[in-house]
C-alpha positions in Angstrom: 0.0 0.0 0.0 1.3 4.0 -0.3 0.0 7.1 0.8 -1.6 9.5 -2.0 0.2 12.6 -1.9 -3.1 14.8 -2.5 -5.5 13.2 0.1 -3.0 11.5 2.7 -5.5 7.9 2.4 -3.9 4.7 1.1 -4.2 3.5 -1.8 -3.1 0.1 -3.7 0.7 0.0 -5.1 -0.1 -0.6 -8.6 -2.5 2.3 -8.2 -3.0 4.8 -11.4 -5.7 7.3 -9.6 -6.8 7.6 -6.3 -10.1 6.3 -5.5 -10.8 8.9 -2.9 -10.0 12.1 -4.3 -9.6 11.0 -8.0 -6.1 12.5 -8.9 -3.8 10.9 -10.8 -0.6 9.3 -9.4 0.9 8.6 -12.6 4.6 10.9 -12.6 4.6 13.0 -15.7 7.1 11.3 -18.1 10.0 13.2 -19.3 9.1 13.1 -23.0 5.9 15.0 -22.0 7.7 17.5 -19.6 9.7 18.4 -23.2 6.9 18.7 -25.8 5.4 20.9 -22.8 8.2 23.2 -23.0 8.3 22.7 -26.7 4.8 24.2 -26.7 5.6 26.9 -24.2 9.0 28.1 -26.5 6.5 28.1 -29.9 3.9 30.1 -28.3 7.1 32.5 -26.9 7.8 32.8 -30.7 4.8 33.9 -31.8 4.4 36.6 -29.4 7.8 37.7 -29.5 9.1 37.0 -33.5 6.4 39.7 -35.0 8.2 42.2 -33.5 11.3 41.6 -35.2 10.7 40.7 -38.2 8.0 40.7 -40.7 5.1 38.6 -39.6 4.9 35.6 -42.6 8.2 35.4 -41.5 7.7 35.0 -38.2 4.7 32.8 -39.0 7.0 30.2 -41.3 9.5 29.8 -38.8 7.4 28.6 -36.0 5.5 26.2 -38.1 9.1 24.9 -39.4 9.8 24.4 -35.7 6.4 22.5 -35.1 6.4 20.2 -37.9 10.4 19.3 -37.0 9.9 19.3 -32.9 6.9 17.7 -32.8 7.7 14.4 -31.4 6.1 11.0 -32.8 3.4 9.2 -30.7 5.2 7.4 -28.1 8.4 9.1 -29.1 10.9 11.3 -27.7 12.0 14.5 -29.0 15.1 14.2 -30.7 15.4 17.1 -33.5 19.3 16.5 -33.9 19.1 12.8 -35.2 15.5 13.8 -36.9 17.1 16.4 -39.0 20.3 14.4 -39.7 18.1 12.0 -41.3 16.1 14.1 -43.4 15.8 12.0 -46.4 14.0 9.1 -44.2 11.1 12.4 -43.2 9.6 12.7 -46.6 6.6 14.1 -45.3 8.2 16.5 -43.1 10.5 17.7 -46.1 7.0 18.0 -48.1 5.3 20.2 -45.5 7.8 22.2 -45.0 9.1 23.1 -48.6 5.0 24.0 -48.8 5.3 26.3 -45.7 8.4 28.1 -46.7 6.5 28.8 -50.4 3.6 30.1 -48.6 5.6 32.0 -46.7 7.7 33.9 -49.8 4.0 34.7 -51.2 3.3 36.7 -48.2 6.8 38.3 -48.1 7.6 38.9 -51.9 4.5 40.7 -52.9 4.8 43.0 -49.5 8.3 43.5 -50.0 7.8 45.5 -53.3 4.5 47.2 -52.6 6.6 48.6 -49.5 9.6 49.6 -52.4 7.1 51.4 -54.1 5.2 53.0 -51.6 8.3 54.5 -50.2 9.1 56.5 -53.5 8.5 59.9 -53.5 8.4 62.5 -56.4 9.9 65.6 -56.6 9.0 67.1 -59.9 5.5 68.4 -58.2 3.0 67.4 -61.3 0.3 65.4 -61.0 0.4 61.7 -61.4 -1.6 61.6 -64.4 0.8 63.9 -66.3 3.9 61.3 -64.8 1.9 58.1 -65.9 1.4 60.1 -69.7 5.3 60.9 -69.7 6.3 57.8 -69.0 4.1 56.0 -71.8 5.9 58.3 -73.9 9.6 57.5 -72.8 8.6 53.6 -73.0 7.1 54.2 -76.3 10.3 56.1 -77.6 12.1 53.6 -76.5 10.2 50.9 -78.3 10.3 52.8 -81.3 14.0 53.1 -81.1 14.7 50.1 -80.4 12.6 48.5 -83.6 13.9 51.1 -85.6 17.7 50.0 -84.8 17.0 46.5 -85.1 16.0 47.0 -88.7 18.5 49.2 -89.9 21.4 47.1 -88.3 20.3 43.2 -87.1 22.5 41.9 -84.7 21.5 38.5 -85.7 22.4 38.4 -89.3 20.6 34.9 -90.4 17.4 35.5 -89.2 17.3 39.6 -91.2 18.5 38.4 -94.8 16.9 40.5 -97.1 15.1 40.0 -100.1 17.1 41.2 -103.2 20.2 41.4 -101.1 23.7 39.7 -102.1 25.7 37.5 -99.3 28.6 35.7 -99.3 28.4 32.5 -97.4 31.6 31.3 -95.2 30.9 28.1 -94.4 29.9 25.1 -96.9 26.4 25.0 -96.4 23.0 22.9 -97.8 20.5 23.8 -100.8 17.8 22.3 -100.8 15.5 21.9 -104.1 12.2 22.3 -102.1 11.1 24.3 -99.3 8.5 21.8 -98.0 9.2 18.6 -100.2 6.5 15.6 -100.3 8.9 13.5 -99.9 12.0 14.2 -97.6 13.6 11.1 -97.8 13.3 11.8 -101.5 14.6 15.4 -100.9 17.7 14.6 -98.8 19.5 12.9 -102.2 19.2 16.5 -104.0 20.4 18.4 -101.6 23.8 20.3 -102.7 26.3 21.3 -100.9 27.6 25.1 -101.6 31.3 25.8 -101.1 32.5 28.1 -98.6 32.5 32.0 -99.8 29.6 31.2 -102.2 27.6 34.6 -103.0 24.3 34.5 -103.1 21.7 36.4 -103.5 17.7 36.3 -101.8 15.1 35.9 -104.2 12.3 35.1 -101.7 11.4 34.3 -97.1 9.1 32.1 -96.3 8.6 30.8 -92.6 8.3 27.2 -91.3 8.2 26.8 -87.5 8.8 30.3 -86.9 11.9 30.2 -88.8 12.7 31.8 -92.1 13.9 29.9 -94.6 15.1 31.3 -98.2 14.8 30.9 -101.7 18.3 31.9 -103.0 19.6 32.5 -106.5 23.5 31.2 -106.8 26.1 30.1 -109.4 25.0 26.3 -108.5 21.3 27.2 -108.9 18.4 28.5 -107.0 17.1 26.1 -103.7 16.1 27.1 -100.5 18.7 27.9 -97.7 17.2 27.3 -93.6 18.6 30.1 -91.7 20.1 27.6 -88.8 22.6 26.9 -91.4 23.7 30.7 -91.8 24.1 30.6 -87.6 27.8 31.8 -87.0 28.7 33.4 -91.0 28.0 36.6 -90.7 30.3 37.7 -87.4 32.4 40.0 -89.0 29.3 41.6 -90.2 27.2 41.2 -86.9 30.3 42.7 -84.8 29.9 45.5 -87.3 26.2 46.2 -86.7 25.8 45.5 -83.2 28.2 48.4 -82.8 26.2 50.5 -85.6 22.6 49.3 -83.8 23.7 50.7 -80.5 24.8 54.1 -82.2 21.8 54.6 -83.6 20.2 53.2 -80.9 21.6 55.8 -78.7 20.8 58.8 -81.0 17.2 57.8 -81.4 16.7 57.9 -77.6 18.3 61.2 -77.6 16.2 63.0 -79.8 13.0 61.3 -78.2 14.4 62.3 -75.1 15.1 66.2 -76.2 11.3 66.0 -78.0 9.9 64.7 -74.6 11.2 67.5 -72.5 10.9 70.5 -74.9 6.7 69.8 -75.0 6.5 69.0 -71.0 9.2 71.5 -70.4 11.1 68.9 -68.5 14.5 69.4 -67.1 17.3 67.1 -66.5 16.4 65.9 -63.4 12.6 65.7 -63.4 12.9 63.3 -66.8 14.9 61.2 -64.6 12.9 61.4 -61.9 9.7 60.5 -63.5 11.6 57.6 -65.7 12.7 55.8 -62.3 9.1 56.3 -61.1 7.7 54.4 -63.8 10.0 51.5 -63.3 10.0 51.6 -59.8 5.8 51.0 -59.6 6.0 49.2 -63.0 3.6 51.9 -64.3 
């Protein structure tokens, strides 16, 4: 027989509860006493970890420490040898790669509406008249840009021009047909043009997005696919990538000068209002 240490009566040995005043005499086991302060240092976090940093932050980190504290039934906490054998907790890995996403939707978005809301302008005109300038800058520089493009491609095998003359570098394919019945049939008339062949473009037609063309040369006419120009024309695309920038450049400079002569702009409130625009993604 012992004593119960709430009600001073005896009780049997083997005794779980106390018949008398019902309490349990069952000594808290030491798993429990740690998932108790397991419990107690998560709720600490969440109180605490909002003040410090941003709350889905916060938020992801404590369940991250749930899902990996959190002891099995029956189990003892052991986070050391649980994260050690992280390839064996599939379902943990699962969870928590979900939680962590969650968690960068709440942070990402936030993290550039605060960007934008702290940007503040300077130039003093409404933002209606910003917004309109800033179409126009983006529109100039559209405009440039296409304008560049087509008087100097940087990519010379997909921009051959139709009644242009080219001199090939490399030995490359001409094919009778552009879109033969018969390919197998096709592949045994296929010549082969020597290196430093000229010719010239008689016709573009596309297939798969991808021009192909009808070329006149000194072995006969066939049909050329640009991914066999790729790589001879570099002398020539070194060339107009320096002449597309130049030009480039100037355009933007005289869109620029037009922009701010009709919204009597200066210097610095162009400049302003461009890195408005980007900043908000206007």
């Amino acid at each position: 027989m012992k004593t119960c240490p709430f009600c001073a009566e005896e009780v049997h040995d083997k005794a779980v509860k106390c018949k008398h005043c019902q309490s349990s005499l069952v000594k808290p086991k030491q798993g429990d006493n740690k998932l108790l302060k397991a419990i107690l240092l998560i709720c600490g976090l969440l109180l605490l970890f909002p003040l410090f940093v941003p709350f889905p932050i916060a938020t992801t980190i404590v369940y991250l420490v749930l899902i990996w504290y959190f002891p099995r039934k029956n189990s003892k906490i052991d986070l050391k040898a649980r994260l050690r054998d992280w390839k064996h907790e599939w379902p943990r890995v699962i969870v928590s790669g979900l939680v962590i996403l969650i968690g960068l939707m709440f942070v990402l978005p936030n993290s550039v509406q605060e960007a934008t809301i702290e940007f503040e302008d300077t130039t003093g005109f409404p933002i209606e008249l910003r917004q309109e300038i800033f179409s126009k800058i983006e529109a100039a520089n559209d405009s440039a840009r296409e304008q560049a493009d087509e008087l100097y491609p940087t990519e010379m095998w997909l921009n051959l021009q139709v009644g242009e003359t080219y001199q090939i570098t490399e030995e490359t394919p001409l094919m009778s047909e552009y879109d033969p019945v018969d390919p197998i049939a096709a592949l045994s008339k296929i010549k082969q043009l020597p290196a430093f062949t000229s010719v010239t473009v008689l016709e573009i037609r596309y297939k798969n997005s991808q021009p192909w063309y009808r070329v006149s040369t000194s072995y006969g006419n066939g049909w050329i696919n640009s991914i066999a120009l790729l790589g001879q024309f570099t002398e020539e695309e070194k060339e107009n990538t320096e002449a597309n920038q130049e030009e480039f450049t100037r355009l933007i400079e005289e869109a620029e000068q037009e922009i701010k002569e009709e919204y009597e702009l200066n210097e610095e409130e162009y400049s302003s209002i461009w890195l408005e625009g980007v900043t908000k993604n206007w």
